[in-house]
Every structure is written in C-alpha cells, then in structure tokens.
C-alpha positions in Angstrom: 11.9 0.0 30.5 12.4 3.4 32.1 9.5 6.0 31.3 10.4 8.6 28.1 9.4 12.5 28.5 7.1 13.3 25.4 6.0 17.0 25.6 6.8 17.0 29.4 4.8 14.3 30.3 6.3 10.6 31.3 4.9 7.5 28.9 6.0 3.8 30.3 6.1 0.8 28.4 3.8 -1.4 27.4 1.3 1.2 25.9 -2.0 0.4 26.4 -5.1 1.5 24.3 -8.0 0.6 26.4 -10.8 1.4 23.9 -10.9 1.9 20.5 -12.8 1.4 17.2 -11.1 0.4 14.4 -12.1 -0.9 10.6 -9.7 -2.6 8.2 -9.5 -3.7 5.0 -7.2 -5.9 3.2 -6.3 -5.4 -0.7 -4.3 -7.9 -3.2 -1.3 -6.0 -4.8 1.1 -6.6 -7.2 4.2 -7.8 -5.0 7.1 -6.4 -7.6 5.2 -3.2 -6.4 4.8 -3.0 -3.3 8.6 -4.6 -3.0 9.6 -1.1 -4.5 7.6 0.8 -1.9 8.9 -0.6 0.9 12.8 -1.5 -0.1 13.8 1.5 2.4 13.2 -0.8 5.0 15.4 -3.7 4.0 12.6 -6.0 4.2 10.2 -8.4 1.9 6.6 -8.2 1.6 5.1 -11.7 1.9 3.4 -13.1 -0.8 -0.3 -14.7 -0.1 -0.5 -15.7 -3.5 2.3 -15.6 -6.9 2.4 -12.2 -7.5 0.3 -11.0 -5.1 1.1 -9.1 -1.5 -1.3 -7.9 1.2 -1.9 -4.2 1.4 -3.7 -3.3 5.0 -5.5 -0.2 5.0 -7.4 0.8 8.9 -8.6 3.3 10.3 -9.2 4.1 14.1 -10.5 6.0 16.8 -8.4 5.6 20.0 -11.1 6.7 22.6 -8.9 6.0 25.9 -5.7 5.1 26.1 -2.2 6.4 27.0 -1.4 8.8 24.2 -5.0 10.1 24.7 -7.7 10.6 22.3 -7.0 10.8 18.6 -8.0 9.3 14.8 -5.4 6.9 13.2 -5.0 5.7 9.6 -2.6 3.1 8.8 -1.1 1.8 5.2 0.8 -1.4 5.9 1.6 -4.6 3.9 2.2 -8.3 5.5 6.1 -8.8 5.0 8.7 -11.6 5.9 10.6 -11.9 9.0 14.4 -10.0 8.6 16.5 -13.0 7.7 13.9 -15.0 5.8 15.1 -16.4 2.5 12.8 -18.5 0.2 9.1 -17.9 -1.0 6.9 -18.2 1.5 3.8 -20.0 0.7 0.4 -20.1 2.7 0.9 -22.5 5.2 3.9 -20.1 6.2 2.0 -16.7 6.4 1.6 -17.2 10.4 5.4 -16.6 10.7 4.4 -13.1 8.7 4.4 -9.2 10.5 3.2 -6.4 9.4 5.2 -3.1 8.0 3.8 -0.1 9.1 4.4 2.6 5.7 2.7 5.2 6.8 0.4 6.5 9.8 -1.0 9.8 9.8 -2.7 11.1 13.0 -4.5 14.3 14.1 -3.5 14.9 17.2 0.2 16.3 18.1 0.7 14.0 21.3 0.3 10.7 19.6 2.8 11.5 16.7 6.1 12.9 19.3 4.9 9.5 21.4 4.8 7.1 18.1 8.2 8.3 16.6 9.8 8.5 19.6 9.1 4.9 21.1 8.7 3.4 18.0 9.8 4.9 15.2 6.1 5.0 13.3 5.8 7.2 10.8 3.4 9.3 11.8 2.4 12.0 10.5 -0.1 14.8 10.9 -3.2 15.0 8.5 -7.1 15.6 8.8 -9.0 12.6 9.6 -12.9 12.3 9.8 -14.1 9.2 10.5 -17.8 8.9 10.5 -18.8 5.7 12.5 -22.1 5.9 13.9 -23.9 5.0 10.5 -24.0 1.4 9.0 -21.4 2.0 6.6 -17.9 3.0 8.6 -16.5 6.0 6.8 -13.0 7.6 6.3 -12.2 10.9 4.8 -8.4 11.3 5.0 -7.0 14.9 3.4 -3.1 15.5 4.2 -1.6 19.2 3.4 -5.2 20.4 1.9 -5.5 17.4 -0.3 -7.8 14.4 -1.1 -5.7 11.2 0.2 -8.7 8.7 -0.3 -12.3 8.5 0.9 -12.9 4.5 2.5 -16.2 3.3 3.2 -16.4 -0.7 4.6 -19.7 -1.9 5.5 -19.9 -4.2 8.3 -19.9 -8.1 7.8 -21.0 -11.2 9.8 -20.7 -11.4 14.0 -17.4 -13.1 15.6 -19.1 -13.8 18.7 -17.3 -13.6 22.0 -13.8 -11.8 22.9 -11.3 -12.5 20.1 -7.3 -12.0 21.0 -4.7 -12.0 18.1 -1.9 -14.0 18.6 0.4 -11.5 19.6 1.9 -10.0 16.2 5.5 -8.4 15.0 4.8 -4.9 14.2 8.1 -3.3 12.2 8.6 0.1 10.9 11.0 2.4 9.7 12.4 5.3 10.7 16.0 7.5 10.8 17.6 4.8 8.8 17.1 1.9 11.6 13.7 -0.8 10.9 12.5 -2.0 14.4 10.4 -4.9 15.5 7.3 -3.7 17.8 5.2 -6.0 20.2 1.7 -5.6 19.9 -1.5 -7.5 21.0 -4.7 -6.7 20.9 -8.3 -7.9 22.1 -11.7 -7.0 20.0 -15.4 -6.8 21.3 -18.2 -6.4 18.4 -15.6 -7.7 15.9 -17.3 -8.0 12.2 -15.8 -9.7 9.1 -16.9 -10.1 5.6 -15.4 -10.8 2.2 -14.7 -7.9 0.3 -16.9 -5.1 1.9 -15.0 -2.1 1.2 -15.2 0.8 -1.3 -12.5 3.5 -1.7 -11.8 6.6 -3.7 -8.3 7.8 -4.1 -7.5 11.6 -4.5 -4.6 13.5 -5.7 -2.3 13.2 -2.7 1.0 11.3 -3.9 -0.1 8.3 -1.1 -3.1 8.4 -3.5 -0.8 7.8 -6.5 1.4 4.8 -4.9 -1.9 3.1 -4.1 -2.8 3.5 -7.5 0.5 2.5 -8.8 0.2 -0.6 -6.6 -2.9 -2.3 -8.7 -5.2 -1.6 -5.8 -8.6 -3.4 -7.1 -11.7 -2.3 -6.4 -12.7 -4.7 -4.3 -10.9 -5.9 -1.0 -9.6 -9.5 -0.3 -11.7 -8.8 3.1 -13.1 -6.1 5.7 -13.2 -6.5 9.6 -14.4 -3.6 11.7 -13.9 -3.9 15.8 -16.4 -1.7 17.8 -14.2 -2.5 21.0 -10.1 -2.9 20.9 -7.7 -3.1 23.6 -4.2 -3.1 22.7 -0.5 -3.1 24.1 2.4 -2.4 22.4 5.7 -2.8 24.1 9.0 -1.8 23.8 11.0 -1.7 19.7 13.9 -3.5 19.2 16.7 -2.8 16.1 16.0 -5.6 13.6 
C-alpha cells in the first residue's frame, strides 16, 4: 500500500512499534452489557463464560516506533468474527478478535495517524503512566476529569521471546467497522491471576465501566517490559 501524508509527513504500511511497554488487564462483564456498548459496531462480544464477556483494559508507552513517542490506553472487549452465528464456547475463543472502543492518546501525531489508517478511536486525554516502581501505574484524566486510576502488579516470568498468533484487531469509525492486522512480540513478559486494582472517576467512560459490572478484581494481569508490533493495512468488514 501507497504511503498516506499525516501532518505532512509520509507513513507506509505495516506500522511498526519497535519498543514499547505495555500492561493489561482482563475483567469479566456482564455480556447483555457490554453487547449495548458496542452495538454501533454491528458486532458480538464473545462470551468466555454464560453471561460473561472479556473487557481488556492496557496501557502503553510506545518508546520507538513510527508514529513516534507517545502514552496509549485502550478499552476493548474480545468479540466474534462478522458473520458468526451461534454461542461460542471456550474451545472456540481462538477464532475471537478484539474491538477496540476507545483509545485515548497524548500526543497529536499518533491520533491523525490512528484514525486515518485505521479508523481507531483515538482520542486526546492526559496519560501518566508511572512504570519504574513495582506496581505499574495509570492515571488517565480526559477534559479535566478522573477517568480511572489502574495499578497491576507484576506476576510470574514467561521466559524467552513470546509472539501472539497474529490477532484481528476491529474498530469503528465514520459508520464503517474495519478488520486490522496486528502482531506483536514481548521481552520481560509477566502474568498473574488477578493482579490489578482500579479506581474509576467521574468521566462518563468511568460510568460505562461501572455500568458494565466491572469487579474488583481482574480475570488476569500481564505486563510486557519489551513489545514489538506491526499492524498492517484495515479492511471494511
């Protein structure tokens, strides 16, 4: 694919993140919810148990890549493929992607470059991340207000280099859901059950989260000290 102008400045495809830190956690919520949050997009969150879908929440600091520098935090939920019909039960979940709801940013490059290309919703907000403690900390405030405050405390080693099978990436955007391909490659990866404690503000994301049943503690944590990504080119679903 041909290089895009974003602010002047040509950006080819695949994107590549060469090094970044990022910390996830993953929450049970109630799936009638989250159904309702995400029924712009025309498609199904997937359910890992009855009742029950996967809310991702991560946070990230992209130290070099091709949008540059910047801080990331992404709400997502694990949905169905466009055209699934059925229940999709545990043994299925590999066939899964991930919706991408909402991804603020603090940096002006990375949001023209993430609409543009891919149709994230990306918006901008003030993101301090605190990650040279123990405890990996993120204080997200968006239009002068509290969004949520997410602390997740490193788990157990994953020795060696892990890769992700590469995973379908969809969002939103101008009436039109796409399907983005992304990979990506951790150093230093950590995982532990639950591991995470949050605090939600007064931001309306605070209140979805809230109306979604969001427990107090996750289903899991993971935090990566080294990631290297790609993402190519979105297609219409």
């Amino acid at each position: 694919m041909a290089s895009q102008l974003i602010q002047g400045r040509p950006v080819g495809l695949p994107v590549r993140v060469r090094d970044a830190e990022v910390c996830t956690a993953v929450y049970p919520v109630r799936a009638d919810a989250a159904r309702a949050v995400i029924a712009y997009s025309g498609l199904d969150v997937a359910e890992i148990l009855p009742g029950k879908a996967a809310c991702v929440l991560l946070f990230a600091d992209y130290r070099d890549g091709d949008l540059d520098a910047y801080h990331e935090f992404g709400m997502a939920f694990l949905v169905c493929p466009p055209g699934f019909s059925g229940s999709m039960g545990p043994r299925d979940l590999w066939r899964s992607g991930i919706f991408v709801h909402w991804l603020p940013v603090d940096q002006g490059f990375t949001l023209e470059a993430g609409r543009t290309l891919w149709g994230f919703p990306k918006e901008l907000a003030d993101i301090e991340l605190r990650l040279s403690s123990p405890y990996k900390r993120c204080v997200l405030r968006k239009d002068g207000r509290l969004v949520l405050d997410l602390l997740i405390k490193p788990g157990l080693p994953v020795p060696g280099v892990t890769a992700m099978a590469p995973l379908a990436v969809y969002t939103h955007r101008d009436g039109v859901t796409r399907r983005v391909p992304w990979s990506v490659r951790t150093r230093g990866a950590k995982v532990r059950p639950s591991g995470a404690l949050i605090r939600l503000g007064n931001h309306p994301i605070a209140k979805e989260l809230s109306e979604l049943g969001l427990p107090r503690r996750a289903m899991f944590s993971m935090t990566a000290t080294h990631a290297a990504m790609s993402l190519g080119a979105a297609r219409e679903t």
